[in-house]
C-alpha positions as CSV (number, residue, x, y, z in Angstrom):
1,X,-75.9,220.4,95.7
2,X,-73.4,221.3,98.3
3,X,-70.1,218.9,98.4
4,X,-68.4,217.9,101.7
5,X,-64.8,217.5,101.8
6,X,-64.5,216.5,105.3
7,X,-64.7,218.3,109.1
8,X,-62.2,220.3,110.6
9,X,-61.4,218.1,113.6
10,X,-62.0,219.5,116.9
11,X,-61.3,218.5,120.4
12,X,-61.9,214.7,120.1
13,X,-63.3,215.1,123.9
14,X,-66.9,214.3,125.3
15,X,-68.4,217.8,126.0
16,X,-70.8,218.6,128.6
17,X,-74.4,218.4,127.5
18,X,-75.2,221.5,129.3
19,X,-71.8,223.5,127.9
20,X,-72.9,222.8,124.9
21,X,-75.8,224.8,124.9
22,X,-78.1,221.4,124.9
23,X,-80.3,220.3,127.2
24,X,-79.2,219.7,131.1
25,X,-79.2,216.2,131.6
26,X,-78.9,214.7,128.1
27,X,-76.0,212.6,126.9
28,X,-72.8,214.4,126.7
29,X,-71.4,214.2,123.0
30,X,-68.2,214.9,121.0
31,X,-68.7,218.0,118.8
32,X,-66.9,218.0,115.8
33,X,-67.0,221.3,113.5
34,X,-67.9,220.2,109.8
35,X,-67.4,223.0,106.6
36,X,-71.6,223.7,107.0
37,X,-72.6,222.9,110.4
38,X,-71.4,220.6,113.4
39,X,-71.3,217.2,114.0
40,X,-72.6,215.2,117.9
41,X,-71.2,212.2,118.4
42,X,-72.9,209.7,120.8
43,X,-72.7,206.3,121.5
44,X,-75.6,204.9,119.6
45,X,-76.5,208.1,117.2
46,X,-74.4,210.8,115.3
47,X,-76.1,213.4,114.6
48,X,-75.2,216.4,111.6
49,X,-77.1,219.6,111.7
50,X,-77.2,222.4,109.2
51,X,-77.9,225.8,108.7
52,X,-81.0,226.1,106.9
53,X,-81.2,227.7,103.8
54,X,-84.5,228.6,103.7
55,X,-85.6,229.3,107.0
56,X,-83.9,230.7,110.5
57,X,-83.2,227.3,111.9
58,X,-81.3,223.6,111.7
59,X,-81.5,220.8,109.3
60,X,-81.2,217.8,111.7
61,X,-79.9,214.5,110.1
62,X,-79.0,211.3,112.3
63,X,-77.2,208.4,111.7
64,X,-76.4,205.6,112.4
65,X,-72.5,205.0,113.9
66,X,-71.8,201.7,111.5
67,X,-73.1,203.8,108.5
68,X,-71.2,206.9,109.1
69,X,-68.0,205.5,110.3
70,X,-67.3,208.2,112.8
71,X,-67.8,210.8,110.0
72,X,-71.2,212.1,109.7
73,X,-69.6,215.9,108.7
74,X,-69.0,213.8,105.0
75,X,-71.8,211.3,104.6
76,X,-74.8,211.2,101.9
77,X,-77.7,213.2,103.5
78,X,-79.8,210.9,101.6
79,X,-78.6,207.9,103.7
80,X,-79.6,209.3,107.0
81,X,-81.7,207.0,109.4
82,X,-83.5,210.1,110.4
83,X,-84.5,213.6,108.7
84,X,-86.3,216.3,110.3
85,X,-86.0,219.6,108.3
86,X,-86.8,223.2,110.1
87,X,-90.6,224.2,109.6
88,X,-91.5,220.6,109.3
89,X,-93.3,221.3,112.7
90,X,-94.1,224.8,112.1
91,X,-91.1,226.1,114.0
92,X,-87.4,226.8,113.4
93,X,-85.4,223.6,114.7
94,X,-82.6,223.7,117.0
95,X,-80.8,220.2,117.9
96,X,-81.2,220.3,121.9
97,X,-80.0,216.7,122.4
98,X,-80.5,212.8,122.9
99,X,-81.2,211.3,126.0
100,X,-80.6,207.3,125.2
101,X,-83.5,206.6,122.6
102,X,-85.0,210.4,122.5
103,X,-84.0,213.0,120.4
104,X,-84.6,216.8,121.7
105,X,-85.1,219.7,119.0
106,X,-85.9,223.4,120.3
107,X,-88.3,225.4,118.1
108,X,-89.0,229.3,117.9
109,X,-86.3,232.3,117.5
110,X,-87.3,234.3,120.6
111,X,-86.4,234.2,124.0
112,X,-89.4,233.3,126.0
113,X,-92.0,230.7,125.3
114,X,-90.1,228.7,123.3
115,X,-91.5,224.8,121.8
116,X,-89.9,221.4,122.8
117,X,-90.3,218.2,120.1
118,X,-89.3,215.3,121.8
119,X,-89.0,212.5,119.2
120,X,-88.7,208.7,119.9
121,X,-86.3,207.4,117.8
122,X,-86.9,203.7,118.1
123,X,-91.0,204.2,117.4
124,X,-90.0,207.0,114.8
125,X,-92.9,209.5,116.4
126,X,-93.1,212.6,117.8
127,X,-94.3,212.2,121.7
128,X,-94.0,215.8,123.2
129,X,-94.9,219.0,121.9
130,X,-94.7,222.0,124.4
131,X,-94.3,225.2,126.1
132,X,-91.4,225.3,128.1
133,X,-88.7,227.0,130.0
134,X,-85.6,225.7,132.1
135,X,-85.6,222.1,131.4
136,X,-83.6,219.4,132.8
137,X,-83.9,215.3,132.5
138,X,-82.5,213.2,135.2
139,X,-83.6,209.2,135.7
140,X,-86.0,209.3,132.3
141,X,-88.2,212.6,133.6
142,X,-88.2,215.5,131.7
143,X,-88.6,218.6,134.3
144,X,-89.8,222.2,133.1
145,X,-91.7,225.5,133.5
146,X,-94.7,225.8,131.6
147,X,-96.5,229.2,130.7
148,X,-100.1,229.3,132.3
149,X,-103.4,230.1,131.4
150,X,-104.4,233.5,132.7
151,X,-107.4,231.4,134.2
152,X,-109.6,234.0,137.2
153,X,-107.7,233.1,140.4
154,X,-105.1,231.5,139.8
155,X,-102.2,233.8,138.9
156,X,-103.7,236.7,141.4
157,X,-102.3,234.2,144.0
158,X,-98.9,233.5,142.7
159,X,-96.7,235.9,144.1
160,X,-94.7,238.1,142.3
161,X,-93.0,240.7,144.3
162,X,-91.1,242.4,140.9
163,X,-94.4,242.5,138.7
164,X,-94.9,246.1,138.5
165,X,-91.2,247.1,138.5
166,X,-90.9,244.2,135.2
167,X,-94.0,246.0,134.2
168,X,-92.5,249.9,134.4
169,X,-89.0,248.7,132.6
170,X,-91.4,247.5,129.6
171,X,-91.0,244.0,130.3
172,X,-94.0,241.0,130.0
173,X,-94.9,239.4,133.7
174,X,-94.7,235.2,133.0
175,X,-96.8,233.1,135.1
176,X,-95.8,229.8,134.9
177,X,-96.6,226.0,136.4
178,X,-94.0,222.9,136.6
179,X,-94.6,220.2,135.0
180,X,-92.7,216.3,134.6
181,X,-92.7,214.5,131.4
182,X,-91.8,210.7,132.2
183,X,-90.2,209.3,128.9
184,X,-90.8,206.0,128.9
185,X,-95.2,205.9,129.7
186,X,-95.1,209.5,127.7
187,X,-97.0,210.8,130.8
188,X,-97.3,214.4,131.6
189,X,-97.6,215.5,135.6
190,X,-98.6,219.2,136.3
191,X,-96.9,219.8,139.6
192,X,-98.4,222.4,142.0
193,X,-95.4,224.7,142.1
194,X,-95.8,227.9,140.3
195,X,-93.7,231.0,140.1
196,X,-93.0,234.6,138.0
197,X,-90.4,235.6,135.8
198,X,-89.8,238.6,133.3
199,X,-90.0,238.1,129.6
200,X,-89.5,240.4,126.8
C-alpha cells in the first residue's frame, strides 16, 4: 500500500481548462501536485488521478469537497464517491475534465482516433462512448470530429487538396464528419460538415 504524506502545494489559482491540457470548455480547476499524481479542484468535485501501475494510463478517484476537506492528494482511496480504474473500459484513462455534473476521461495512447467516456456523475452511468478529435463544450453541447466510414461516395467528395502529398510523406489521410452531443437529452446530431486531416 502506498502512504500519502500530503501534496506539494502549488499555485492555489483557478487554471484554464484548456492550459491544462483538458478539455476546451470544461470547468477551470485548481491543480495541485500530490507525491503520486495531481489533484483538480472544482467547486462541487475534487478529483485525484494516478499513475497506473499496471497499465499506460490514470487511476481517476473523485470526491466529494466536505469529505476531502480541500485535500484529496491525502485521503483514503477507499472513501472516494467515484472510482474508475484505466482498462475498466478497455482503454487507458486520461482525466479530460468536468463540465458541471459530467466527468470527461480520454482513452487510447496514440495520437489519432482517440475514445471519449463521458460519465454522469449524478446517474453514476456512462452516456458517451466515441471517436473523436478537437473537442469543445460550450452551453451543455459537446462539439467534435468524428472519423468516417469509408462508405462509396462519400469521402471521394470531400475535398482534400494535401491527400497525396500526406500520402508520399507516409502519413494516413483522415476523413472525418462533425458531430454535437447535447448533455442533458444524451442526444447525438451528425452535422453535414466534413473535412481531411493527416494522421500518423
Amino acid at each position: 500500500m502506498i502512504l500519502f504524506f500530503g501534496c506539494t502545494w502549488g499555485n492555489d489559482k483557478v487554471t484554464n481548462a484548456e492550459k491544462a491540457g483538458l478539455i476546451s470548455g470544461t470547468e477551470s480547476p485548481k491543480i495541485k501536485k500530490c507525491q503520486n499524481g495531481t489533484a483538480y479542484i472544482y467547486k462541487e468535485y475534487e478529483i485525484k488521478v494516478e499513475p497506473s501501475p499496471e497499465l499506460r494510463g490514470m487511476n481517476i478517484f473523485l470526491y466529494s469537497p466536505d469529505i476531502s476537506g480541500g485535500d484529496p492528494c491525502d485521503i483514503d482511496k477507499k472513501i472516494a464517491s467515484h472510482i474508475i480504474g484505466t482498462g475498466e473500459t478497455e482503454g487507458s484513462n486520461f482525466f479530460s475534465g468536468v463540465y458541471k455534473n459530467y466527468l470527461f476521461i480520454d482513452q487510447g495512447t496514440g495520437p489519432d482516433q482517440r475514445i471519449l467516456s463521458i460519465y454522469d456523475l449524478t446517474q453514476k452511468k456512462l452516456i458517451l462512448l466515441t471517436e473523436y478529435s478537437d473537442p469543445i463544450i460550450e452551453d451543455g453541447v459537446l462539439t467534435y470530429y468524428k472519423t468516417l466510414v469509408p462508405d462509396p461516395g462519400v469521402i471521394e467528395n470531400i475535398p482534400c487538396p494535401d491527400a497525396q502529398k500526406w500520402r508520399e510523406q507516409a502519413l494516413t489521410v483522415l476523413y472525418e464528419q462533425k458531430e454535437n452531443f447535447t448533455l442533458n437529452t444524451e442526444r447525438r446530431l451528425p452535422i453535414c460538415e466534413y473535412r481531411c486531416r493527416a494522421g500518423q
